[in-house]
N, C-alpha and C positions, 0 to 999 in steps of 0.2 A: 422187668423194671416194676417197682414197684409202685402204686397210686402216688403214695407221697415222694418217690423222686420224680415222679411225670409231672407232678402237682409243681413241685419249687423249678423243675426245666420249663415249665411251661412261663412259668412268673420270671425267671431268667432272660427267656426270649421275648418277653413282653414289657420286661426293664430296658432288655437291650434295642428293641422295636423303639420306644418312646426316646432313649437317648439319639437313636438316630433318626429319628424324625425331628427333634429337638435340633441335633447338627444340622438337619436338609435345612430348619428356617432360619437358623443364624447363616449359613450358608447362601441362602436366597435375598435374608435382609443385606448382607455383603454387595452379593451380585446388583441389586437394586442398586444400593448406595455409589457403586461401580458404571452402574450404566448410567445413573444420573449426572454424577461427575463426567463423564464421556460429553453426555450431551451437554453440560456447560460446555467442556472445554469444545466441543465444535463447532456450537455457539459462538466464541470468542475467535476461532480459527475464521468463521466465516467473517465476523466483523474486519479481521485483521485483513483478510483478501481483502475485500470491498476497499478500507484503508488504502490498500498500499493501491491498488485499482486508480482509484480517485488522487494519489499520490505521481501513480506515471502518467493518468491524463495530465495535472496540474506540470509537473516538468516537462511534461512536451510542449505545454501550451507553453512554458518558460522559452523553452528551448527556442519555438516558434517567433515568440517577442524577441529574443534574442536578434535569430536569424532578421527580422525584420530593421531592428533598429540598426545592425550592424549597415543593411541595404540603405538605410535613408542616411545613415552618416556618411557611407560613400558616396552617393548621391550630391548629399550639401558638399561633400569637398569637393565632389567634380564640380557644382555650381561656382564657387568659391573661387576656386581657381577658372573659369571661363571671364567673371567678372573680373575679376583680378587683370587677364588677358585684356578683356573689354578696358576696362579702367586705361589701361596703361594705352592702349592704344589710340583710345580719345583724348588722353593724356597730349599725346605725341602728337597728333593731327591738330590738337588744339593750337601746341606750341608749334606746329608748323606754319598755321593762317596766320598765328599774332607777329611770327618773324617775315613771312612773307608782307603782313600788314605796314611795317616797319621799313621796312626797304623803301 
């Protein structure tokens, strides 16, 4: 081989060196751009846990109120109806004395 084909294979592999060094960092500024994007998006994944976290404490706590009010509505009806009981019974005792009163 001769100097001047050594000479132009050498500038050959030293074009071709520099094009792919030139690919590795378009390649790397990609990968960058890539793992930055990742880390938004996991960023946003974690926010979104937490969300929905603080979404199933708040429906249980629902759920809880729920459960609770449903207890003190049953409650006032049994009241309700004891007075009711009550009522009618002093009702009838009353109208007992006033007709025994009568007599």
């Amino acid at each position: 081989m001769t100097p001047e084909e050594k000479s132009k294979m050498i500038m050959e592999l030293v074009a071709v060196r520099e094009r792919d060094a030139e690919r590795i960092r378009r390649d790397e500024a990609r990968i960058d751009a890539l793992l930055s994007k990742v880390d938004e998006l996991l960023s946003k994944v974690d926010e979104l846990l937490s969300l929905q976290k603080a979404t199933m404490a708040t429906e249980k706590e629902l759920d809880d109120y729920k459960a609770m009010v449903s207890n003190l509505l049953s409650k006032i009806t049994a009241l309700e109806e004891r007075l009711k009981v009550r009522t009618r019974t002093f009702m009838n005792a009353r109208a007992r004395r006033e007709s025994v009163k009568s007599v």
